[in-house]
C-alpha positions as CSV (number, residue, x, y, z in Angstrom):
1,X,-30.9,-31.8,14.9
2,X,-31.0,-28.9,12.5
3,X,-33.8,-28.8,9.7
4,X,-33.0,-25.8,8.6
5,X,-32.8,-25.8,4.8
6,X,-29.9,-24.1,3.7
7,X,-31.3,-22.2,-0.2
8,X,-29.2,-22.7,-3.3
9,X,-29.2,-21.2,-6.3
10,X,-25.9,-20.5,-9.1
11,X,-25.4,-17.6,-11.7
12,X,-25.2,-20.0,-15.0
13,X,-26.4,-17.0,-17.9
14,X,-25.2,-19.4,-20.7
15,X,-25.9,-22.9,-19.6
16,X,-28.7,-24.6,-20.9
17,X,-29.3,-27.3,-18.4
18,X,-27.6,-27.2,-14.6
19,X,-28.3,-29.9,-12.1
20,X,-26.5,-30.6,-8.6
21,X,-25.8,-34.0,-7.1
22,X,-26.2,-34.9,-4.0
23,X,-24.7,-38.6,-2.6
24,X,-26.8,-40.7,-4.8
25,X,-29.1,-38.2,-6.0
26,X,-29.0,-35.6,-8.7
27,X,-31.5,-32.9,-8.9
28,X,-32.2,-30.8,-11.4
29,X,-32.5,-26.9,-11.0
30,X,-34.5,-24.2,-12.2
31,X,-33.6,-21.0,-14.5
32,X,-34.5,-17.7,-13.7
33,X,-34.7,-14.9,-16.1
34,X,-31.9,-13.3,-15.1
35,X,-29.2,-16.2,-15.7
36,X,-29.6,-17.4,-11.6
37,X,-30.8,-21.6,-11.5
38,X,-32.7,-22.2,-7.7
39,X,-33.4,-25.4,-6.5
40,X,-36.6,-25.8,-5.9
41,X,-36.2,-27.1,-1.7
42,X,-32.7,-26.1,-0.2
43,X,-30.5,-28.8,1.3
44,X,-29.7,-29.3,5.0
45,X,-26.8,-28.2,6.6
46,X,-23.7,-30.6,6.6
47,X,-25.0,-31.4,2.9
48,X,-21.8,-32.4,0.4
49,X,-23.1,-31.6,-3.1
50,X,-21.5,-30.5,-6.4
51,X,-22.8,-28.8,-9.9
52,X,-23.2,-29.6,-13.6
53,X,-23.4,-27.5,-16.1
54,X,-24.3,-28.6,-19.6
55,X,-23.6,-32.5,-18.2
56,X,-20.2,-31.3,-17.5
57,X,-18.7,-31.9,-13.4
58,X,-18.9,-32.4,-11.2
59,X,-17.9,-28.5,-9.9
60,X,-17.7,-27.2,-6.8
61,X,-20.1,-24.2,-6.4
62,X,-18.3,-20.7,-6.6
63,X,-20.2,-19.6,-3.4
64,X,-19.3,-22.8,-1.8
65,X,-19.5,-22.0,2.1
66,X,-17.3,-24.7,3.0
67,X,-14.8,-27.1,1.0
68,X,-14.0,-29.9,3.6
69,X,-12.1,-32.1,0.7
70,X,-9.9,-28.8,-0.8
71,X,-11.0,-26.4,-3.4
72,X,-11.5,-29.3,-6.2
73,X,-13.7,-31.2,-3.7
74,X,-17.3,-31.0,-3.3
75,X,-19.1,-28.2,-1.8
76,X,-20.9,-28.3,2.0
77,X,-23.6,-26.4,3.3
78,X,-23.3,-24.3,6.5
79,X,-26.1,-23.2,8.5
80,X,-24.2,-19.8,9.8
81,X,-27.3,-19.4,12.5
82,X,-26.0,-22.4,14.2
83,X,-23.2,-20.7,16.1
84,X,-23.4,-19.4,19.3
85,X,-21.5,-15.9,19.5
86,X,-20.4,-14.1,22.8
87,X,-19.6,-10.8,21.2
88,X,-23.3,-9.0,21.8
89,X,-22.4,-5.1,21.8
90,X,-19.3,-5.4,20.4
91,X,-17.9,-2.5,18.8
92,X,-14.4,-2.2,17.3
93,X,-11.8,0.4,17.8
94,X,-11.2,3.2,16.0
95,X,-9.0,2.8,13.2
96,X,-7.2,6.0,13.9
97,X,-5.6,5.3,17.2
98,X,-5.7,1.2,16.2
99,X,-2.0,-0.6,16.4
100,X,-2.4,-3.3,13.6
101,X,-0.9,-6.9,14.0
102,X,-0.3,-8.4,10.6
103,X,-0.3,-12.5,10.7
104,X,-0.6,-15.4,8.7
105,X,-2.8,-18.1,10.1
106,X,-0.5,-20.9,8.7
107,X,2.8,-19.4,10.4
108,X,1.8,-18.0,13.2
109,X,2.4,-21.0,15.5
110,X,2.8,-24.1,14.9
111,X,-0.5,-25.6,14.9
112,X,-1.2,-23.5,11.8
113,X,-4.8,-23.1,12.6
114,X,-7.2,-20.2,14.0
115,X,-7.2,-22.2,17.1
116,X,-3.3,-21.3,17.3
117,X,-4.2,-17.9,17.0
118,X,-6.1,-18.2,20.1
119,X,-4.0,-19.3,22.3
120,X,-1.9,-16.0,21.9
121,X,-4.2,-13.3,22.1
122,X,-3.6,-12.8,25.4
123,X,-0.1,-11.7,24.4
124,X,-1.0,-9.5,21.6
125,X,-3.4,-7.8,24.5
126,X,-0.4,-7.4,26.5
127,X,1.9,-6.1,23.7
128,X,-1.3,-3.3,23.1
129,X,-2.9,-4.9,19.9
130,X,-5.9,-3.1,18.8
131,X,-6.1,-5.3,15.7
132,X,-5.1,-8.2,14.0
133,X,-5.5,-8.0,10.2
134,X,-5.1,-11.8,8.8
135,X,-3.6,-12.8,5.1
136,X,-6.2,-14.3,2.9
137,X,-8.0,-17.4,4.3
138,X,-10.2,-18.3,1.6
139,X,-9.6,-21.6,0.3
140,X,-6.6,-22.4,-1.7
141,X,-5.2,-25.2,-2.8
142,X,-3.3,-27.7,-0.7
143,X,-2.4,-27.4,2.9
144,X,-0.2,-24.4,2.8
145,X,0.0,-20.9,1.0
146,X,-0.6,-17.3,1.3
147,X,-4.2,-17.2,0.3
148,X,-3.7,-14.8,-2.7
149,X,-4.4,-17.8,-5.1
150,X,-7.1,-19.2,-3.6
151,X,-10.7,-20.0,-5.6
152,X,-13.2,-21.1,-2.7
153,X,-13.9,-17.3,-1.8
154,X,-16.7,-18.1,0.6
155,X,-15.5,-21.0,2.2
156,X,-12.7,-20.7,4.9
157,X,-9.3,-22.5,4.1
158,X,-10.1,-26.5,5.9
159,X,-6.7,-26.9,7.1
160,X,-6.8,-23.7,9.4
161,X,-9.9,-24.7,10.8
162,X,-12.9,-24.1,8.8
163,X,-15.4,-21.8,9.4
164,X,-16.1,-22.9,12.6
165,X,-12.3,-22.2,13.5
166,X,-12.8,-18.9,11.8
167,X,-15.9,-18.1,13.7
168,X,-14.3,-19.0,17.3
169,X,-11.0,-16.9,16.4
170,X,-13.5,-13.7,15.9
171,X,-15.6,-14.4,18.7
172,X,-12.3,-14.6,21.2
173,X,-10.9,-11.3,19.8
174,X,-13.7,-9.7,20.5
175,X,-13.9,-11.4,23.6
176,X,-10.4,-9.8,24.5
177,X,-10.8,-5.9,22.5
178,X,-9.2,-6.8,19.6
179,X,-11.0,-6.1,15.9
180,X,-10.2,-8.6,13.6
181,X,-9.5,-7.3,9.3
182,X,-9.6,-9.8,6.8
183,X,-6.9,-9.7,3.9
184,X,-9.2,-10.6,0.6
185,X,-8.3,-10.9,-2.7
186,X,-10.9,-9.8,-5.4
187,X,-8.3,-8.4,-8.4
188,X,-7.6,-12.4,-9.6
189,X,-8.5,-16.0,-8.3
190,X,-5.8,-19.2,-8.3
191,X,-5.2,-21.4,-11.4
192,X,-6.0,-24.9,-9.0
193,X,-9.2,-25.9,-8.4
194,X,-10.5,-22.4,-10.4
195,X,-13.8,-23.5,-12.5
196,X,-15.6,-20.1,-12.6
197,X,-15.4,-19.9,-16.8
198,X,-18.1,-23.1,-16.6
199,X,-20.6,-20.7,-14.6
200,X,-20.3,-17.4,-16.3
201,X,-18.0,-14.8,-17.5
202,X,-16.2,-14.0,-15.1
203,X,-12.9,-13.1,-16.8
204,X,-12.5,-10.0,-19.3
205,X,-10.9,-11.3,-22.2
206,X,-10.1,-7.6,-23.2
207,X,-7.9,-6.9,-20.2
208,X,-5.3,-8.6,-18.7
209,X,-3.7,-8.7,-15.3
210,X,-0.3,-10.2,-13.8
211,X,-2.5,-12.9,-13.1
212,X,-3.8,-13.4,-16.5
213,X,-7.3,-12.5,-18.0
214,X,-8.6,-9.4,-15.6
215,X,-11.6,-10.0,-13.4
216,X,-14.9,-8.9,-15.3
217,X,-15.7,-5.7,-13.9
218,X,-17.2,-3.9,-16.6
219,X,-17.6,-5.8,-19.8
220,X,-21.0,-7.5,-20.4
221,X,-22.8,-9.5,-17.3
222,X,-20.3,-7.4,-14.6
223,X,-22.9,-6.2,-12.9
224,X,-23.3,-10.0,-11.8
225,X,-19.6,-10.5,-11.1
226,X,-19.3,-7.3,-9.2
227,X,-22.6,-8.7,-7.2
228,X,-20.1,-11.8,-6.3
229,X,-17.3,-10.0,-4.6
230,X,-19.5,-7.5,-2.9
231,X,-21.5,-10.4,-1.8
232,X,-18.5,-11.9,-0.7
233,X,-17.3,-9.0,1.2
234,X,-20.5,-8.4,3.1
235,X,-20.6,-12.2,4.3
236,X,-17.4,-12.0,5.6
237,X,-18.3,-8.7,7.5
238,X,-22.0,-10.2,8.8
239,X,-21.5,-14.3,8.9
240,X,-18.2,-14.1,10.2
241,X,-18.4,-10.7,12.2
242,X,-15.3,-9.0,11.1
243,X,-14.4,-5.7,11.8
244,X,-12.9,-4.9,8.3
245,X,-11.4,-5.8,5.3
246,X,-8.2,-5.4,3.6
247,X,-8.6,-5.2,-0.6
248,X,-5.4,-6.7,-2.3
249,X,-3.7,-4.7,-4.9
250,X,-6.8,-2.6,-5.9
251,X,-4.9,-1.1,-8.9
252,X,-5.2,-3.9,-10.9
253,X,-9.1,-3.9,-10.6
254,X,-9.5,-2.5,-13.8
255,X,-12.9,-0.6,-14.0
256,X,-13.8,1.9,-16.1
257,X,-17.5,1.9,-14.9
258,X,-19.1,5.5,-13.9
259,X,-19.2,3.8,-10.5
260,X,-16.3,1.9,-9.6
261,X,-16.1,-1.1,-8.1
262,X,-14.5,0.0,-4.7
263,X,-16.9,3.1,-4.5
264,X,-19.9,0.3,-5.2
265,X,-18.3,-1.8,-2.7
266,X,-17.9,1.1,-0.1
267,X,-21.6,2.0,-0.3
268,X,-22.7,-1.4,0.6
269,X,-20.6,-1.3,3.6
270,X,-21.8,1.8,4.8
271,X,-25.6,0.1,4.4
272,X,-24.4,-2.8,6.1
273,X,-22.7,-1.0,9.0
274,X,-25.6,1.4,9.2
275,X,-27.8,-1.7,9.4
276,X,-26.0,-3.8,12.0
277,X,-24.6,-0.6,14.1
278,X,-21.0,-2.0,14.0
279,X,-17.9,0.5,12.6
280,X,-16.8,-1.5,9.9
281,X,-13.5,-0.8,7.6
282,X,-12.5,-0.9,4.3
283,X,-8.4,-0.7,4.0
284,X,-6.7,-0.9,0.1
285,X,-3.5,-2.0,-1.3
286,X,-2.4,0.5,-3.8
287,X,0.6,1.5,-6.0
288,X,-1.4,4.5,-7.5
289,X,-0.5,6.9,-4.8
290,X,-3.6,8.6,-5.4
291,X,-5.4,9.6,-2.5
292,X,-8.8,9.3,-4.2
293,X,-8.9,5.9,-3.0
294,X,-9.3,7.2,0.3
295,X,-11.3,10.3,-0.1
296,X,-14.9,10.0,0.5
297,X,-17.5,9.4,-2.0
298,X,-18.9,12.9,-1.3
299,X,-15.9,14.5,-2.4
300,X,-16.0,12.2,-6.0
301,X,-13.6,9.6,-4.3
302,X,-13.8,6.2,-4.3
303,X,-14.7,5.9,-0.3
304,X,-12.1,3.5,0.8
305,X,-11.4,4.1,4.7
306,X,-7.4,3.9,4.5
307,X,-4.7,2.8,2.3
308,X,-1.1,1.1,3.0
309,X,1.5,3.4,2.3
310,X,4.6,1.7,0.8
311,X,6.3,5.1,0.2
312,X,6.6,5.5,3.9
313,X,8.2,1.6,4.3
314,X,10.1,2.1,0.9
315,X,12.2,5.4,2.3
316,X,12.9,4.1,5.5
317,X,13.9,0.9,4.5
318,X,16.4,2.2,1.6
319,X,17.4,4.3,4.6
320,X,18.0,1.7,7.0
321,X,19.5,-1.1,4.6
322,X,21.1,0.9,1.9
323,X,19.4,-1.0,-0.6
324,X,18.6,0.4,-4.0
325,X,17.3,-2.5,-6.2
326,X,14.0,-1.9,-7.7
327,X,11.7,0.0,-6.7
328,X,14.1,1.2,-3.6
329,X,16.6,3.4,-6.8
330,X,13.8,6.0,-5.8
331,X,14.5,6.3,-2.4
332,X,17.4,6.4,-0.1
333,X,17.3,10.4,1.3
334,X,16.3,11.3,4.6
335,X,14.4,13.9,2.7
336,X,12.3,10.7,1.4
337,X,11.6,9.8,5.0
338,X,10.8,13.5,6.1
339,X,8.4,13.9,3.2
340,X,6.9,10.6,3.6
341,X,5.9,11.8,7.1
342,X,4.4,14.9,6.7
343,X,3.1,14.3,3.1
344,X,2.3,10.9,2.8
345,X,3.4,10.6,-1.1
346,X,6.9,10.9,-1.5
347,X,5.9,10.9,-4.9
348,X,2.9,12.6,-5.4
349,X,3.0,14.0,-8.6
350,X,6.9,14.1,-8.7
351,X,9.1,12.1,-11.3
352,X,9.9,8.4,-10.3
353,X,13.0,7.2,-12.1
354,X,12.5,3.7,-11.2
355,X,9.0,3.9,-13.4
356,X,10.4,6.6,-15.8
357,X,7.6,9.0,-16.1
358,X,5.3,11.1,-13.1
359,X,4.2,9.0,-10.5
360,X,1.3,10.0,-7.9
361,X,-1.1,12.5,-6.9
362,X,-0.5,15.4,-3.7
363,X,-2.4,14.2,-0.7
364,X,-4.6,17.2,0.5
365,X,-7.2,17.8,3.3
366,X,-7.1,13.9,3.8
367,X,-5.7,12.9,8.0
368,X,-3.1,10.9,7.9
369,X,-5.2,8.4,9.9
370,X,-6.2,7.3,6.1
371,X,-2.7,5.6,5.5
372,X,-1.0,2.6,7.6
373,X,2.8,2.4,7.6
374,X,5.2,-0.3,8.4
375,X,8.4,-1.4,8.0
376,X,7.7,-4.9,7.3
377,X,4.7,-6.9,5.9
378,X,4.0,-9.9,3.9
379,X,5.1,-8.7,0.4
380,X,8.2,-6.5,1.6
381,X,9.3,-9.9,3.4
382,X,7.8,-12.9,1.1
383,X,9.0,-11.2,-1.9
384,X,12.8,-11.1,-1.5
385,X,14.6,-14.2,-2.7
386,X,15.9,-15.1,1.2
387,X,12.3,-14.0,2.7
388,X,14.7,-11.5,4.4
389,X,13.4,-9.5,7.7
390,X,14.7,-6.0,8.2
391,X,16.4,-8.0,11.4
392,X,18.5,-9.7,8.6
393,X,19.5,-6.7,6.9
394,X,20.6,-3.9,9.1
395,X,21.8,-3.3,12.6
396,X,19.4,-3.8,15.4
397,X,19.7,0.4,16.5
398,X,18.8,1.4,12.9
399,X,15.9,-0.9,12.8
400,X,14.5,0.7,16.4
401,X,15.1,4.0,14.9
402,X,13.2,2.7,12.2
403,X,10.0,1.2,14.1
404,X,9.8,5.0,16.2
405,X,9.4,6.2,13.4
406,X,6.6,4.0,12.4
407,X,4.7,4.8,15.8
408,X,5.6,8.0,16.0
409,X,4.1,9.2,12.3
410,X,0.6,10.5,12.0
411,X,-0.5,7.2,10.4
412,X,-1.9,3.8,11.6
413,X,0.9,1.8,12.6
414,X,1.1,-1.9,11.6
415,X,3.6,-4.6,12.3
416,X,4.4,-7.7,10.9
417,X,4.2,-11.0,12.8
418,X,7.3,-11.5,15.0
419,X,8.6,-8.2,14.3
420,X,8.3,-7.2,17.1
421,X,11.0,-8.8,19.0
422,X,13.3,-9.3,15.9
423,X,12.2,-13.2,14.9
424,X,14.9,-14.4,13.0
425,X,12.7,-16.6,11.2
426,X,12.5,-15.4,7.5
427,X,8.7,-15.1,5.8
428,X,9.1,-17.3,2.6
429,X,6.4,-17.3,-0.6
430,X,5.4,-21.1,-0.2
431,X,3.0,-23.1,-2.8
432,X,1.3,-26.3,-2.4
433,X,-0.1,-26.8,-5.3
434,X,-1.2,-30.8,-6.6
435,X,0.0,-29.7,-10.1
436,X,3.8,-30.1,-10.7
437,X,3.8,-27.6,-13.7
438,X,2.0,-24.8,-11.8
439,X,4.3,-25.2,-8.8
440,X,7.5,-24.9,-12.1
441,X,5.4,-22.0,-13.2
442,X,5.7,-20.0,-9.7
443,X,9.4,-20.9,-9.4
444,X,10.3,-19.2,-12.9
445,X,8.1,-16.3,-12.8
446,X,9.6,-15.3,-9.2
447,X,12.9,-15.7,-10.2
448,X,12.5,-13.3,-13.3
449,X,11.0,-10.7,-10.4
450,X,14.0,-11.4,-8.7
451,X,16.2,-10.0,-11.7
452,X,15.4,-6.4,-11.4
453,X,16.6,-6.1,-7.6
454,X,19.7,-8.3,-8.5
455,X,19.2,-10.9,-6.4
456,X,20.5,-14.4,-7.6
457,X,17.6,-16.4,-8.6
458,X,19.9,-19.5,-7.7
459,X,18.9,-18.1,-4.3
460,X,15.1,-18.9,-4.7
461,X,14.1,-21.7,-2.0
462,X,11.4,-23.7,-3.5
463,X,8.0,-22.8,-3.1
464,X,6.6,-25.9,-3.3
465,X,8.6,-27.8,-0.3
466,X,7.5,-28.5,3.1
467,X,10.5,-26.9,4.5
468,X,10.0,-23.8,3.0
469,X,6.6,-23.2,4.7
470,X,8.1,-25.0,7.9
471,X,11.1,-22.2,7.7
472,X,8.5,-19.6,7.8
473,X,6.9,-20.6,11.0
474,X,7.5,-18.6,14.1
475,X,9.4,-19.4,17.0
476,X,8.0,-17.9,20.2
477,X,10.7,-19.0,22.1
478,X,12.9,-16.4,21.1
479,X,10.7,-13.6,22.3
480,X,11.9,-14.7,26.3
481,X,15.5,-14.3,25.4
482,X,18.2,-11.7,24.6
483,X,18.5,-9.6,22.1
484,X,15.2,-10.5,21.4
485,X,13.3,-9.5,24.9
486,X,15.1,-5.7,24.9
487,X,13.6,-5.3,21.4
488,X,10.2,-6.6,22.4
489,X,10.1,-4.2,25.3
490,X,11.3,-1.5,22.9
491,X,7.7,-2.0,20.9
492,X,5.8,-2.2,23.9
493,X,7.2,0.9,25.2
494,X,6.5,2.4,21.8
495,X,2.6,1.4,21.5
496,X,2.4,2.5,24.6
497,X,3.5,5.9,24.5
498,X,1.1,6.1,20.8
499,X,-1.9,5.0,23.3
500,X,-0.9,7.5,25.9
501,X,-0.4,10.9,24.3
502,X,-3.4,12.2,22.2
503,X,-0.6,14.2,19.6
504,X,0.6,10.7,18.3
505,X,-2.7,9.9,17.8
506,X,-3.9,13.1,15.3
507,X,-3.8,12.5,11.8
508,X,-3.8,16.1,11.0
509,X,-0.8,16.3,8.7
510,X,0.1,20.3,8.7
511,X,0.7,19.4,12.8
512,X,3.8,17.2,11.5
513,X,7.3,18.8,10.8
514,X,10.2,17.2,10.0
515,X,14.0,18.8,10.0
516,X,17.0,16.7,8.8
517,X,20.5,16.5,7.6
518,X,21.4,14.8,4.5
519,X,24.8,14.6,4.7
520,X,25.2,13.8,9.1
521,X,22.0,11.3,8.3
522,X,19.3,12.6,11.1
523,X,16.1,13.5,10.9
524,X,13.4,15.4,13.8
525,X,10.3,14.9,13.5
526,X,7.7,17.2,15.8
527,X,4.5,15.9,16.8
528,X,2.6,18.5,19.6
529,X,4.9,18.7,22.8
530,X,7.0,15.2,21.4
531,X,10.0,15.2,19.4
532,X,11.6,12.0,17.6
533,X,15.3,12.3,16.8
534,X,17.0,9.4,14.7
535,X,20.6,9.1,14.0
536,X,21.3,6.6,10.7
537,X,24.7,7.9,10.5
538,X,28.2,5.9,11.9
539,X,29.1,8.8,14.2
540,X,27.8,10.6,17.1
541,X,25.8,13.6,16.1
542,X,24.9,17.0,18.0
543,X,21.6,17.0,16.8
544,X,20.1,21.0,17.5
545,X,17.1,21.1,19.7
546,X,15.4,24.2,20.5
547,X,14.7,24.8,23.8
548,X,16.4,21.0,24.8
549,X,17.5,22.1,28.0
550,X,14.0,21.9,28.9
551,X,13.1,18.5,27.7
552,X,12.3,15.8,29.2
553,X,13.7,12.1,27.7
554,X,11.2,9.7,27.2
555,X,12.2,6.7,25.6
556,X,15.5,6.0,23.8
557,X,17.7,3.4,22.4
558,X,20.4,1.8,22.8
559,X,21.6,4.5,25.0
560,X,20.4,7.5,26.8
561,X,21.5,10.9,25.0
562,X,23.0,13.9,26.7
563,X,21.2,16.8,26.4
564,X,22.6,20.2,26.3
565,X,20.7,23.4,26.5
566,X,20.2,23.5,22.6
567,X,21.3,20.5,21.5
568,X,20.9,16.7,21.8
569,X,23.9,14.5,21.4
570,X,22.6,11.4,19.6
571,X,24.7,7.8,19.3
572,X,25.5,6.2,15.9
573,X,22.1,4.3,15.0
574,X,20.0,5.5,17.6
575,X,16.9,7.2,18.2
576,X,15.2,8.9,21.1
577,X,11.8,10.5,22.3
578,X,11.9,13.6,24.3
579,X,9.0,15.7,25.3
580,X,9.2,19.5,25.6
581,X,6.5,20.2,27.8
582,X,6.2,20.0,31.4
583,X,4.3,16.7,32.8
């Protein structure tokens, strides 16, 4: 038996009186004077207890490790030395020649657990997986959801499998190569089961965010809120061993500290990785386009490792669907795609007409191993009215054009869960929250998003019903059969030739080109002795090729081109890989 007491103490600053209970027992806890209460022995592991504050409760602790009974349940200690890991030199991979697997835990098979996950690693070896980065699994409310509302920060969602299921999932990635990010949400919490305004102030009343009240990062008593999420993060990266981490929607962390948050955040990384001897990663989610998020801290930048790069999966997929609702009336050109490949930004200081006014900043002396690009994840999926895939929006040879070039760019590639062999199941935003008016509040407020893309909000599925999550769930099945097997090898074929040939794998922007004809619809992009050719137009194109009668094809699809001595003649929707160097 374990005797190991597990300390706990809680940031109160304004309560006068806090006390925890304990099955039959209620203990009292002392104040500190800097706002922390300690109890005076520790509990043992396995120990349900819960706080008051003021004689009002019980609450869950906001560090709660684990929250066996949901996120309004009481809290349960963890002994994190318990476990026995297996991954004893592990180092991950770098991030710049990494192929990034994007999954959610509760749709990824249908056990909906991290033991799922398990059970198909070997596949995502086989398919060349360098790293799985999983949505949010901090606990949320209910049995289902995305994770970007949850409250229990510390304590892995129950349902998925707890931290112990957490713990297992790590240890057998590392087991098989494979790094494992962690999506985390630090910009708002979720309205269920949320009782952080009876501890302290953690909410600036004098900002406000999409989600509400803005997280308290520099009014008075941030230095103890920012201590939370950093906290958070570095017990993620240490208890649970991840590799990385993946910061939600970092523009609405609204700082204007001398320090920000992220660049606070960064440098405890860096102590912790310098410390345990492990690379570990911090990836953001920005609409800023501004590349100081990824430029180090020595240069004045905030000292984020990468960034997603949505103007890379916005001008493709305008490209590739012909959709211009939203944000997608700025793109559309293949001169969007060609900039977005050789300068990251396609709007980097230019003038967005979707936003009305100058949008972004250039990108300089930054590798493009700093940015991921995609043509699918969560929110370019979850967020459409239908949970549409680019599978149910285009034909099949655009949408290979489309993911060569996602592996061909001189970013981090990352792919979506099932998009790799064109799933036809669609990714839904599903809720399951206890409170009837909160689940009514989601369904109006995403049908008023809906508006500006003109979709028909009479479209919306329901967030809240079981069938909407059990829509979302993967069907492996299909990856055995046809179309959905040729498209399957077409990715593994793909990662592949990225792992292979060292120019797919430098970031150095100024050894990208890109020639392309607005009117026919191609583009060439030139990367070393390779050369990517894509055809989005409805003809046949002679696409010129210097020096083609030389080159050797490497991959194509759906058919092989004929090659003449300074030309390549290119199908309607198809794309091809051709090297013009002697092997």
């Amino acid at each position: 038996m374990n005797n190991r007491k597990i300390p706990i103490s809680v940031w109160a600053p304004f309560a006068g009186d806090v006390a925890l209970r304990t099955g039959d027992r209620t203990l009292p806890l002392k104040r500190a004077e800097d706002g922390w209460w300690h109890l005076a022995e520790g509990l043992l592991p396995d120990t349900d207890y819960a706080f008051f504050t003021d004689g009002r409760g019980p609450f869950p602790d906001p560090r709660s490790m684990r929250l066996p009974n949901g996120v309004q349940g009481p809290s349960r200690t963890v002994d994190h030395g318990a476990f026995k890991w297996h991954d004893s030199g592990w180092r991950a991979p770098p991030l710049s020649s990494g192929v990034i697997y994007e999954l959610h835990t509760g749709t990824f098979t249908e056990k909906a657990t991290f033991d799922g996950v398990i059970e198909r690693l070997d596949y995502l070896c086989d398919l060349g997986i360098t790293h799985i980065e999983l949505m949010p699994v901090n606990s949320f409310s209910g049995t289902r959801g995305w994770g970007y509302d949850g409250v229990g920060l510390f304590a892995p969602q129950e349902s998925y499998g707890g931290p112990e299921g957490l713990k297992r999932l790590v240890d057998a990635c590392h087991g098989r190569g494979i790094a494992v990010l962690l999506d985390v949400v630090y910009n708002h919490l979720g309205p269920e089961g949320n009782y952080l305004e009876h501890f302290g102030p953690y909410f600036a009343g004098h900002y406000r965010s999409p989600w509400g009240d803005a997280v308290n990062l520099d009014g008075p008593y941030s230095h103890e809120v920012r201590r939370f999420f950093i906290d958070n993060a570095l017990m993620w990266l240490s208890d649970y061993h991840l590799d990385g981490l993946r910061i939600d929607a970092v523009h609405a962390l609204v700082d204007t500290s001398a320090i920000h948050f992220l660049e606070e955040l960064s440098a405890a990384v860096r102590r912790l990785e310098a410390e345990t001897g492990r690379p570990l990663v911090l990836i953001a989610e920005s609409d800023l386009n501004d590349p100081r998020v990824v430029t180090p801290t020595e240069a004045n930048g905030m000292g984020i490792d990468a960034q997603w790069s949505d103007d890379f999966h916005h001008a493709v997929h305008a490209v590739v669907t012909g959709e211009q609702g939203g944000y997608y009336a700025d793109f559309g050109r293949m001169e969007d795609i060609a900039r977005a490949c050789t300068e990251v930004f396609v709007y980097g200081g230019r003038y967005s007409a979707f936003r009305k006014r100058v949008h972004g900043r250039p990108v300089e002396k930054l590798s493009g191993s700093r940015f991921l690009c995609y043509i699918q994840n969560h929110d370019q999926i979850g967020n459409r009215a239908g949970g549409e895939r680019i599978g149910h929006l285009a034909d099949p040879g655009r949408i290979r054009a489309a993911a060569a070039l996602v592996f061909f760019a001189p970013f981090v590639p990352m792919i979506f869960q099932g998009e790799e062999w064109g799933a036809t199941t669609p990714f839904f935003y599903f809720t399951d929250h206890a409170d009837e008016s909160l689940g009514k509040a989601v369904r109006e407020g995403r049908a008023r998003e809906f508006a500006a893309f003109g979709w028909n909000p009479e479209d919306l599925v329901d967030p809240q019903a079981q069938e909407t999550f059990a829509r979302s769930t993967l069907k492996w099945k299909e990856a055995d059969h046809e179309p959905h097997h040729a498209t399957l090898r077409w990715y593994r074929d793909l990662i592949a030739l990225r792992k292979t040939r060292a120019c797919l794998k430098d970031g150095r922007l100024d050894r990208t080109t890109a020639r392309f004809n607005e009117t026919a619809r191609w583009i060439a992009i030139s990367r070393g002795e390779l050369l990517l050719v894509c055809n989005f137009g409805q003809k046949e194109q002679c696409i010129p090729v210097k020096s083609a009668s030389t080159a050797t094809l490497l991959l194509w699809s759906p058919e092989a081109p004929v090659i003449k001595p300074s030309a390549i003649l290119l199908p309607a929707n198809a794309a091809a890989i051709i090297s013009r160097k002697e092997r």
